[in-house]
C-alpha positions as CSV (number, residue, x, y, z in Angstrom):
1,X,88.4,87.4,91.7
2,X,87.0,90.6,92.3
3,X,83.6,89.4,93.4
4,X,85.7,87.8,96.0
5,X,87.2,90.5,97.2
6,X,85.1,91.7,100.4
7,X,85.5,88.0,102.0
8,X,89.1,88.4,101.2
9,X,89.6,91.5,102.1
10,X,87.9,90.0,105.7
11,X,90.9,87.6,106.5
12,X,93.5,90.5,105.3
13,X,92.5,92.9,107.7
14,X,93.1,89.4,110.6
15,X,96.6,89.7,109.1
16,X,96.0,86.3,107.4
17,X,99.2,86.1,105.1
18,X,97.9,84.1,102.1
19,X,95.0,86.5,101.6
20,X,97.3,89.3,101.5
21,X,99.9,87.7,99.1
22,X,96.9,87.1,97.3
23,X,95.9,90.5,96.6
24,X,99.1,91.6,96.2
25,X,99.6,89.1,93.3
26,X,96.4,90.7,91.4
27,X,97.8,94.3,91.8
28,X,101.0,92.9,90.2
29,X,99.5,91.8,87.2
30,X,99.8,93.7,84.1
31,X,96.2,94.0,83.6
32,X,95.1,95.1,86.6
33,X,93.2,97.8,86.0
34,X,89.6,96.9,86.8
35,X,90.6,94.8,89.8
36,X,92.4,97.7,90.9
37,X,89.3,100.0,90.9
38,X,87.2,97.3,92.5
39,X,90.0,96.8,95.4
40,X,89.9,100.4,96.4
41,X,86.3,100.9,96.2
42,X,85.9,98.3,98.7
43,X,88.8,99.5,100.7
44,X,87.4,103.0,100.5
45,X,84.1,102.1,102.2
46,X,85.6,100.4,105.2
47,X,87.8,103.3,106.5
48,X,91.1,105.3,105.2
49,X,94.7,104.9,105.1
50,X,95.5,108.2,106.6
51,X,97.0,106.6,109.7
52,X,99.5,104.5,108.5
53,X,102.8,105.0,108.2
54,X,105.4,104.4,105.2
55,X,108.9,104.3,105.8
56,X,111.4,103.9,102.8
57,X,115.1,102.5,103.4
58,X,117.3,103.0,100.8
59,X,121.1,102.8,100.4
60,X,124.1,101.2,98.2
61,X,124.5,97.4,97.6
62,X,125.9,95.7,101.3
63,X,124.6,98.6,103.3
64,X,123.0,95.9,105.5
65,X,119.2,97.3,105.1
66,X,117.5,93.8,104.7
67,X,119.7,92.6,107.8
68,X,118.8,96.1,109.8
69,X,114.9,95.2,108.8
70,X,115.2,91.9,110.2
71,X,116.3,93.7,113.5
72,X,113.7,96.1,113.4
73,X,111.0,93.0,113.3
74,X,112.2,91.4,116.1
75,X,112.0,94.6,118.5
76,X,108.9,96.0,116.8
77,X,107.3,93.0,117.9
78,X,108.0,94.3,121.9
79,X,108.1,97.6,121.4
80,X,104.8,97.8,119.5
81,X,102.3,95.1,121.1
82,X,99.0,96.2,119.3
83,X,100.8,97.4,116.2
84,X,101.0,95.7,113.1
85,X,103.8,96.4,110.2
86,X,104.7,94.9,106.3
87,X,108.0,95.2,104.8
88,X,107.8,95.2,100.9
89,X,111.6,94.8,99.5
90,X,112.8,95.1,95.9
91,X,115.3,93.1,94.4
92,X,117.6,93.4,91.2
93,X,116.1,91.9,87.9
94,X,118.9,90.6,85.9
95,X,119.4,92.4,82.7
96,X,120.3,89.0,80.8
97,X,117.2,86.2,82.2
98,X,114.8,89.5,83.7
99,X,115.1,86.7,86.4
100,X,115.6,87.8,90.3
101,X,117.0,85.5,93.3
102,X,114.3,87.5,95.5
103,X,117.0,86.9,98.2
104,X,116.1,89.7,101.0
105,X,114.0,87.4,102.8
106,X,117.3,85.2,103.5
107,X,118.1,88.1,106.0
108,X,114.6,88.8,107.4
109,X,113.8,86.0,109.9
110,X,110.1,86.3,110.9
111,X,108.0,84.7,113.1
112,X,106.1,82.4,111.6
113,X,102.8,82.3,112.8
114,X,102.6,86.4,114.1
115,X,100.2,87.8,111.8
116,X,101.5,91.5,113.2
117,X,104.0,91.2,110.7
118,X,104.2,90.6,107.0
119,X,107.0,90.4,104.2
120,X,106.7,90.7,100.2
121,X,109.4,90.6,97.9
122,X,109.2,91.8,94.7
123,X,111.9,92.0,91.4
124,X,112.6,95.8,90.0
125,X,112.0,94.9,86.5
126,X,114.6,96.4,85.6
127,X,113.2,100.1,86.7
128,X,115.3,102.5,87.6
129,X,114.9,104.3,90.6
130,X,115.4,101.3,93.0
131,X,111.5,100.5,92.9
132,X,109.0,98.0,90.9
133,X,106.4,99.4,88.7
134,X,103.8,98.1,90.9
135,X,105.1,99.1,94.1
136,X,103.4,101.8,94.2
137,X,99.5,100.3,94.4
138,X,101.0,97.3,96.4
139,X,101.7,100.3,99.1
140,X,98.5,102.1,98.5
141,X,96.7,98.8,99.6
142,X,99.1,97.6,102.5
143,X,98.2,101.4,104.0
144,X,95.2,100.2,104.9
145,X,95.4,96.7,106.6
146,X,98.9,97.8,108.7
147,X,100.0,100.7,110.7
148,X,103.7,100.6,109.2
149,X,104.5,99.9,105.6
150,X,108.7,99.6,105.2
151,X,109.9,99.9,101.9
152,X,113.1,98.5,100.9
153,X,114.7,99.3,97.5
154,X,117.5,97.7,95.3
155,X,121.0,99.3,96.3
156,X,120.7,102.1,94.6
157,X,123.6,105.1,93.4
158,X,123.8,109.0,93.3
159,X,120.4,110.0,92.4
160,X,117.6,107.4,92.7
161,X,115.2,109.5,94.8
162,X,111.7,107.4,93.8
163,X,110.9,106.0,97.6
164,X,111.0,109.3,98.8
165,X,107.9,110.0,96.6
166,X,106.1,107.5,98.2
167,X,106.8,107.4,101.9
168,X,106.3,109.5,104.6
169,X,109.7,109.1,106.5
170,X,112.8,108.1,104.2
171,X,116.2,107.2,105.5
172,X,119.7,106.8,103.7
173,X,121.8,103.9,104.9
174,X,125.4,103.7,104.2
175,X,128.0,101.9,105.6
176,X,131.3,103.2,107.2
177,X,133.7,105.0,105.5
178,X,131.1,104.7,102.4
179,X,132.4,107.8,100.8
180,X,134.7,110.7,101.4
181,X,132.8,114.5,101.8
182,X,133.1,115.4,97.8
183,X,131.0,112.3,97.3
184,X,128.7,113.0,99.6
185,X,128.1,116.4,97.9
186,X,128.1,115.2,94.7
187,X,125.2,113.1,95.7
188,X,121.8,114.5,94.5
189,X,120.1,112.0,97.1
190,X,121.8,113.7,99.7
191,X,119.3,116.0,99.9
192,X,116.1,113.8,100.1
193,X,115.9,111.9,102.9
194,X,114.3,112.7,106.1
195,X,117.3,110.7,108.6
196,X,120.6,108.8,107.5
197,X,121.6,105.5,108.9
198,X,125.0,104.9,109.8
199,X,124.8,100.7,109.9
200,X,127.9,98.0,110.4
201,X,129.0,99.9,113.0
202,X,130.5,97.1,114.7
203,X,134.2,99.0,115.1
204,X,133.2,102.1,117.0
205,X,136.1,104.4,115.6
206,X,135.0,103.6,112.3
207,X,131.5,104.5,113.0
208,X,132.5,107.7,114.8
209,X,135.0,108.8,111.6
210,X,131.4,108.3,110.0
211,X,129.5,110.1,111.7
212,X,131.6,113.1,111.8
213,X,132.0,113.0,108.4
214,X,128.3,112.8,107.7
215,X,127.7,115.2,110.1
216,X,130.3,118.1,108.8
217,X,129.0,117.2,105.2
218,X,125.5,118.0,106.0
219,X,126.4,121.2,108.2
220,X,127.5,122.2,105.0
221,X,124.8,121.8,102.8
222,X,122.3,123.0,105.8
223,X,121.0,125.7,103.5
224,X,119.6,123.5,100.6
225,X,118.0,121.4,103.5
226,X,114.3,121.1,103.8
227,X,113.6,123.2,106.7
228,X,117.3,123.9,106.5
229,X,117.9,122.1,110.1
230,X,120.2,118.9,110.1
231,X,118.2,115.7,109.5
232,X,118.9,113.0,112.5
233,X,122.3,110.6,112.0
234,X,121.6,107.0,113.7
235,X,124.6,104.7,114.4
236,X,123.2,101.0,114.0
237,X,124.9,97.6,114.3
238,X,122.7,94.2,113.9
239,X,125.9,92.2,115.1
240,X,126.1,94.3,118.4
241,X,122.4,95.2,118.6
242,X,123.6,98.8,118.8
243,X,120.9,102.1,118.0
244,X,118.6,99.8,116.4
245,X,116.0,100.8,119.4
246,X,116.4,104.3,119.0
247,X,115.8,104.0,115.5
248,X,112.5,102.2,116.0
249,X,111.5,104.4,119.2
250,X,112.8,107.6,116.3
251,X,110.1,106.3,114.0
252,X,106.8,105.0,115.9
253,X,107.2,108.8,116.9
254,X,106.9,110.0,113.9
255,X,103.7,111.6,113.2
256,X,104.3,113.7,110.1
257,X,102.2,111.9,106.7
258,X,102.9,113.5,103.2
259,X,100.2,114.5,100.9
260,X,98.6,111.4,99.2
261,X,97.0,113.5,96.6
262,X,100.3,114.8,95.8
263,X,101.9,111.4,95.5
264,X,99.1,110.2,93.7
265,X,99.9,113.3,91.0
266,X,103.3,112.3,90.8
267,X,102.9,108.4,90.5
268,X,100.5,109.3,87.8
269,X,102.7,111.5,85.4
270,X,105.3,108.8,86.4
271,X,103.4,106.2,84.9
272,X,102.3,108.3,81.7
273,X,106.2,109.1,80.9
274,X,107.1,105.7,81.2
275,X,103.7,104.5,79.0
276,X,104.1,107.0,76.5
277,X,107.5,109.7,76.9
278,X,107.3,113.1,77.3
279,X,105.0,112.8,74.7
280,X,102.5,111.4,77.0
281,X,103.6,113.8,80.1
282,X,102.7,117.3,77.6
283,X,99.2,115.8,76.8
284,X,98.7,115.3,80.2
285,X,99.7,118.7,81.1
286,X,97.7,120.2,78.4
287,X,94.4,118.8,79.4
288,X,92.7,119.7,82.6
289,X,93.6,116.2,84.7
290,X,96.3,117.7,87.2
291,X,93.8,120.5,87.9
292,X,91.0,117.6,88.4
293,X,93.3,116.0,91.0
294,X,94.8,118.8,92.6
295,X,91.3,119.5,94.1
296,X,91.1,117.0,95.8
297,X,92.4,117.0,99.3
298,X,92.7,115.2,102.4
299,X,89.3,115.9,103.8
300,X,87.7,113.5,101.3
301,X,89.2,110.5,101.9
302,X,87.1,108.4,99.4
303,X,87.1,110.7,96.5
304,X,90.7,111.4,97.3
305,X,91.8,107.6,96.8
306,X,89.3,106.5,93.7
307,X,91.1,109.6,91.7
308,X,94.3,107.8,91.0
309,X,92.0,104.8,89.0
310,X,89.5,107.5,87.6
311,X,92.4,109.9,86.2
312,X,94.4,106.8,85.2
313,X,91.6,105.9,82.8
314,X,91.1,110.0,81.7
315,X,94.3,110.1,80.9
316,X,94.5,106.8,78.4
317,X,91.1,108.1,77.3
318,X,92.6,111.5,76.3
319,X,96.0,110.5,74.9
320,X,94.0,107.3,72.8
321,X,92.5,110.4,71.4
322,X,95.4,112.0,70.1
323,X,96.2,109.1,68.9
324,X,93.6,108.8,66.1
C-alpha cells in the first residue's frame, strides 16, 4: 500500500471518493504507524494544509446536527462553486457488541456523483469525548485534499470539549428549551466553543425563549469568555430552511486557523495518557519532547507536520526504555 500511495494520493486530490475512503481505511487501522509516516511525507512535498478549514459541531443526542449538515451540503454546493468540503461524523459504539449502526449518513443526502463533497462515518469506540481515536490523523489528511473539514461528534454531555482541540471554528448545537440558565452554567463546554447553534427552530417563540436565554446566560459568563466578547447565537431550522445560510455565509468567512503545532502537542500527550496513564504523560514531560515540538512553528510547514510521527516514535522509544 504505501508504495501506492503517490498514484493514490493523484485521484484523491480529483476528489475521487474510493481513493479517499481508501486512505482513510489505512489511517484507521491499528497499526498504522509506518503508513502513516509515508502518507504525510508524500503529502508534505505536494503543498500544506494551512488553508483549510476545520469546523467541529457538537451538541446533545437529537440536536439535529447530522440533519443541519445535510442542509449545509446542499447550499455549500451554491454558495461555494470552486470549493470543495468533507464531513467526518462519529457515531456511538455500543458498550455490549462494540458494534455501531453508523446511522448519520441516513440524514446526509449527497449528491452522488459531485466529487466537491465527501462524507465518512466512523464508530467512537467507545472514547469519551465524543471523537474516535483515529479522528484525529483522518483530519490531519482530509486538510489537505479539501478546503472545509466538518466534524461531527457523538451527542455528547457537560464537559466533552475534544473537537475543540482539533478544529479551528467549533459550534454548540442545542435544541429549544434544552436547558434552563443553571444548566447552562454548570456546563464546562459552555465555555469552548467559538458560536452556538440554536436548531429545530420550527416554532418561533420557542426559538426566541432560546435565544434569550442563551443570550442572558452568556452575558453572564462574558468575563470567563475568550476575548471576553459574546460568541455569535444562530437560529437554524432544516424544516423551514431558516439561518442555515447565514450560518454557512458566518463560516466561509471565517479566516482564523489554530496552531497545528499546538494541536499536534496535545493529540500527542492525549494519546500517551490513553497508551500508558499518567504514567506515560510524566515521562513524557520529563524528557525533552514537548520542548522538541514546541519549536516548531508555522513557518515550516514540512518539519511542522512530520513531528507528530517523529515524536510519536521518541516517545514509545523513551517510555520502552523505562520499561526495561
Amino acid at each position: 500500500m504505501i508504495d501506492q500511495i503517490s498514484s493514490i494520493l493523484n485521484d484523491a486530490y480529483l476528489g475521487e471518493k474510493y481513493q479517499i475512503a481508501t486512505i482513510i481505511s489505512e489511517i484507521e487501522r491499528n497499526d498504522n504507524y509506518n503508513f502513516r509516516f509515508a502518507l504525510f511525507e508524500e503529502l508534505n512535498k505536494r503543498g500544506t494544509d494551512s488553508t483549510a478549514l476545520s469546523i467541529g459541531m457538537t451538541g446533545t443526542p437529537g440536536a439535529g446536527k447530522s440533519s443541519l449538515l445535510g442542509e449545509i451540503c446542499k447550499i455549500f454546493l451554491e454558495l461555494a462553486p470552486n470549493k470543495k468540503m468533507a464531513i467526518v461524523a462519529i457515531d456511538p459504539s455500543s458498550n455490549i457488541s462494540g458494534g455501531s449502526i453508523l446511522g448519520d449518513r441516513t440524514r446526509v443526502t449527497l449528491p452522488r456523483r459531485d466529487n466537491r463533497i465527501f462524507f465518512r462515518s466512523q464508530p467512537s469506540q467507545l472514547e469519551l469525548g465524543g471523537l474516535n481515536p483515529y479522528t484525529y490523523h483522518v483530519i490531519r489528511f482530509l486538510r489537505y485534499i479539501f478546503d472545509y473539514v466538518f466534524i461531527e461528534t457523538v451527542g455528547i454531555g457537560q464537559n466533552e470539549i475534544s473537537v475543540s482541540l482539533i478544529s479551528d471554528l467549533s459550534f454548540l448545537v442545542m435544541q429549544p428549551l434544552g436547558g434552563h440558565q443553571v444548566q447552562f452554567m454548570k456546563s464546562g463546554i459552555m465555555e469552548v466553543p467559538d458560536a452556538f447553534i440554536i436548531n429545530k427552530c420550527d416554532e418561533e417563540s420557542l426559538a426566541n425563549s432560546s435565544f434569550h436565554m442563551l443570550e442572558s446566560t452568556l452575558t453572564f459568563l462574558k468575563d470567563i469568555l475568550p476575548d471576553q466578547t459574546l460568541p455569535p447565537i444562530f437560529k437554524t431550522s432544516v424544516v423551514k430552511h431558516i439561518g442555515t445560510k447565514e450560518l454557512l455565509e458566518y463560516i466561509l468567512a471565517f479566516h482564523k486557523k489554530k496552531d497545528r503545532t499546538l494541536e499536534a502537542r496535545l493529540q500527542l500527550e492525549k494519546w500517551i495518557e490513553s497508551e500508558y496513564g499518567n504514567w506515560g504523560k510524566r515521562i513524557l514531560a520529563e524528557s525533552r519532547m514537548r520542548g522538541k515540538l514546541a519549536r516548531y512553528t508555522q513557518k515550516n510547514e514540512l518539519e511542522m507536520n512530520l513531528s507528530y510521527e517523529f515524536l510519536e516514535k521518541e516517545a514509545l522509544e523513551k517510555i520502552k526504555s523505562h520499561l526495561k
